[in-house]
Every structure is written in C-alpha cells, then in structure tokens.
C-alpha positions in Angstrom: 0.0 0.0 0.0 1.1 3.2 -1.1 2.3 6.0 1.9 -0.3 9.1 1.8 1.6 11.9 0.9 1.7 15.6 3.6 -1.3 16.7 1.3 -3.7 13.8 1.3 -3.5 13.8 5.2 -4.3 17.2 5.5 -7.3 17.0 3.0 -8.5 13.6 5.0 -8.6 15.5 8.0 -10.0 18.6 6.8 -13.1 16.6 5.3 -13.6 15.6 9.0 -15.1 19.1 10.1 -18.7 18.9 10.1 -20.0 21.6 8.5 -21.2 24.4 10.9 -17.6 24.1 12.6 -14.1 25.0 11.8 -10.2 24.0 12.6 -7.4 25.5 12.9 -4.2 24.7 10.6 -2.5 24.5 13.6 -4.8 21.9 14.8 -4.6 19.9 11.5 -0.6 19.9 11.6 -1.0 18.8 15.7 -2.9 15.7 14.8 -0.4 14.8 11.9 2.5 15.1 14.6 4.5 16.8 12.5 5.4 20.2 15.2 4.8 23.5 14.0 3.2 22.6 10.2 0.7 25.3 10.4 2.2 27.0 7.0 2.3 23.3 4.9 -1.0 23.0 6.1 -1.9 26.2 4.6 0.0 25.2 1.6 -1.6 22.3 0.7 -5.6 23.3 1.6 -4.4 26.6 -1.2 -4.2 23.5 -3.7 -7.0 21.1 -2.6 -8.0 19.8 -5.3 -11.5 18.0 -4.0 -13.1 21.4 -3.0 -15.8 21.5 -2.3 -15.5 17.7 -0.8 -12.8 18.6 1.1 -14.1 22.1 3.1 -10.9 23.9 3.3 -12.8 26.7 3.7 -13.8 25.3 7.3 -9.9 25.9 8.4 -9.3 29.1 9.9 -6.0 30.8 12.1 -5.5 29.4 15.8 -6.8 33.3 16.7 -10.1 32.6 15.0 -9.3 34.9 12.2 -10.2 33.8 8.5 -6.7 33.3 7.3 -6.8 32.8 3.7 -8.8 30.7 1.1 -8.2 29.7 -2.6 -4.5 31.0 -2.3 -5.4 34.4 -1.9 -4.7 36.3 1.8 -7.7 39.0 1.2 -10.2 40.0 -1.1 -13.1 38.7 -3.1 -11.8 35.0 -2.0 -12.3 36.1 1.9 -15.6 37.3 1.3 -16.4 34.1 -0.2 -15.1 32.1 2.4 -17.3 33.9 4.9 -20.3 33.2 3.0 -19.4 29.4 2.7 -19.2 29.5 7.0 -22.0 31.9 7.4 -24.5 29.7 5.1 -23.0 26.8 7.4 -24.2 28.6 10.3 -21.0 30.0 11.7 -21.0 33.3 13.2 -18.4 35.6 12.3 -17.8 39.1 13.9 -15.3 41.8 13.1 -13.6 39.0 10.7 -13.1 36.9 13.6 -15.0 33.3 14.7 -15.5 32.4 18.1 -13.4 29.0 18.4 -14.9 27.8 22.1 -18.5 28.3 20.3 -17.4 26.8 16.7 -14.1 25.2 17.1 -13.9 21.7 16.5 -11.0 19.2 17.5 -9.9 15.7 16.3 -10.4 13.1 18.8 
C-alpha cells in the first residue's frame, strides 16, 4: 500500500469538520504530529483539489481569524469564504470566529 503523501493527510482531515464548525491549521498539523506545520497545512488546503468535498474553507488561524482561502490572503476570496461559514451557520464578527462556540478538535 502506497504512503499518503503531507497533502492527502491534511485533506482527509479537513473533510472531517462537520459543517457548521471550523479548525485550525495549527490543529490539523497537531494531529499529523508533524510540530509547528501550520504553514504546509496552509499550503496544501491553497491547492485542494477536491473542494468542495474537502471544506478547506472550514480551516481558519489558531486566533479565529479567516486566514486565507483559494490562495489568496484578502479579497473577493475572503468574502467568499465567509459566505461558505455563514450559510453553514457559523458566526463571524469583526472578521473573527469564536473558536470555544465553533471550534472543532480531532479526537
């Protein structure tokens, strides 16, 4: 059996989040006991190729900021991302998500 490469790992985790919650990339890089990965993380949901199967839009900063989505930092893409979480039901004020309300963690 073939070993899953960095970026399948991160997408098979990321399609774990149910929708209505969010991770971090710093969570997803803790589970895959790999240290501080939070960037590769990053780096790989910027290329997911199975969106929208894979909800990379459900992965947000450890602060509960939106961080980034489709590659891009700010922008038209942010906005969209927000819509994708708000239709899901997740609140988001002043560009910010309240983790302890909508934060989910891999058990």
């Amino acid at each position: 059996m073939e070993k899953m490469s960095f970026s399948e790992r991160v997408y098979k985790l990321c399609s774990k989040i149910p929708q209505g919650k969010v991770s971090t990339y710093k969570e997803i890089g803790k589970v895959l006991g790999k240290g501080q990965v939070y960037r590769a993380v990053g780096r790989a949901l910027k290329d997911n190729p199975y969106a929208p199967k894979v909800p990379c839009h459900r992965v947000v900063k450890s602060d509960g900021s939106i961080g980034g989505f489709k590659g891009k930092i700010g922008g038209k893409n942010i906005v969209e991302k927000i819509q994708l979480l708000e239709k899901e039901g997740v609140e988001i004020k002043n560009n910010k998500i309240d983790l302890k309300k909508y934060g989910f963690t891999f058990s």
